[in-house]
N, C-alpha and C positions, 0 to 999 in steps of 0.2 A: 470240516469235511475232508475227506480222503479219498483222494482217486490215484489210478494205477497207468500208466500204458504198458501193455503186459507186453509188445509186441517191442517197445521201444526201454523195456524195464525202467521208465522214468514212474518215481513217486512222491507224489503231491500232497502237503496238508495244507488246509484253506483256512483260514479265518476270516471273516467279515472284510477285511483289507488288508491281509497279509499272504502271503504262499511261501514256504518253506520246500525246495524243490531237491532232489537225489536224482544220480542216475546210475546203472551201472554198465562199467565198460570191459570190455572184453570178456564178457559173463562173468567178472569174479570180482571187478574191483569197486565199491562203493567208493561213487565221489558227490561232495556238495556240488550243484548246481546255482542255486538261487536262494535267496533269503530277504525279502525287505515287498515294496507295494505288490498286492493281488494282479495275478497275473493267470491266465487264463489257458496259455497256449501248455499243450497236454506234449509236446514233442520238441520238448526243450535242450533236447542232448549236445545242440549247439552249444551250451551255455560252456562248455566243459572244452571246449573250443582243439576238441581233438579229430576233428572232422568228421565224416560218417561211421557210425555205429558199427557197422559191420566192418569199417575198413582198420580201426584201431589193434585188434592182435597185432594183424601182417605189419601196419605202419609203423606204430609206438611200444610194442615190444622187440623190435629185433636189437632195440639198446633199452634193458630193460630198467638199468640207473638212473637213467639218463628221465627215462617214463616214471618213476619211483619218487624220484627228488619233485617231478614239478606237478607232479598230479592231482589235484584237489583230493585229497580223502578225506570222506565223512569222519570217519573213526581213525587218525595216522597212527601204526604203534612203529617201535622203536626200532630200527637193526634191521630195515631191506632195502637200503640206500636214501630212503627219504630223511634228509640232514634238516629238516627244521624242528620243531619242537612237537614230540610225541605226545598223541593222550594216553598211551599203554605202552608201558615199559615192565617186561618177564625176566622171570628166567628161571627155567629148569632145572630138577634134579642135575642135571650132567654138566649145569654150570650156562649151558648157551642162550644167548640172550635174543636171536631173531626170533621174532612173531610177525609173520605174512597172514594179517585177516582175509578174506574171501567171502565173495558173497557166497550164501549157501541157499537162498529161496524168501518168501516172508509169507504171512498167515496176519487178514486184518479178523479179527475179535471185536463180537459184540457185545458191550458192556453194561453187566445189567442193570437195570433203571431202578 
């Protein structure tokens, strides 16, 4: 099962005893949340333990390295100060190597039977 909190951008997939939880924060950045026993609570943004939702731009970007290096990312790529190990490493015609992913929206699909 897949559910959304559209208000809190947390998204959830369910298994019979498992939940795989996202969240994302300061409208752009996918981070893991949770992954292991079924878990029910739909407003998990604590998990990412950057305080409240709305308050994360103003607080955890004004050192944006500093936010980069310790952030859970769903998806980490290579070259915007997160120094642990990428799962997407680029590089450009022009030679340069940062890629900053960003959330852009998501679209659940019904699959046909």
């Amino acid at each position: 099962m897949i559910s959304v909190n559209g208000e809190k951008q947390i998204f959830q997939l369910h298994t019979k005893h498992t939940s795989y939880m996202m969240g994302v924060a300061a409208g752009k950045y996918l981070g893991h949340l949770y992954y292991g026993k079924r878990l029910e609570d739909d407003d998990a943004f604590y998990l990412l333990r950057l305080g409240r939702a709305e308050e994360v731009e103003q607080r955890h970007l004004k050192n944006k390295a500093s936010f980069m290096d310790s952030f859970p990312f769903e998806y980490p790529a290579w070259g915007t100060g997160d120094f642990r190990d990428p799962a997407l490493r680029v590089r450009d015609g022009g030679g340069h190597r940062v890629c900053e992913l960003q959330y852009g929206g998501y679209e659940i699909l019904e699959l046909p039977v």
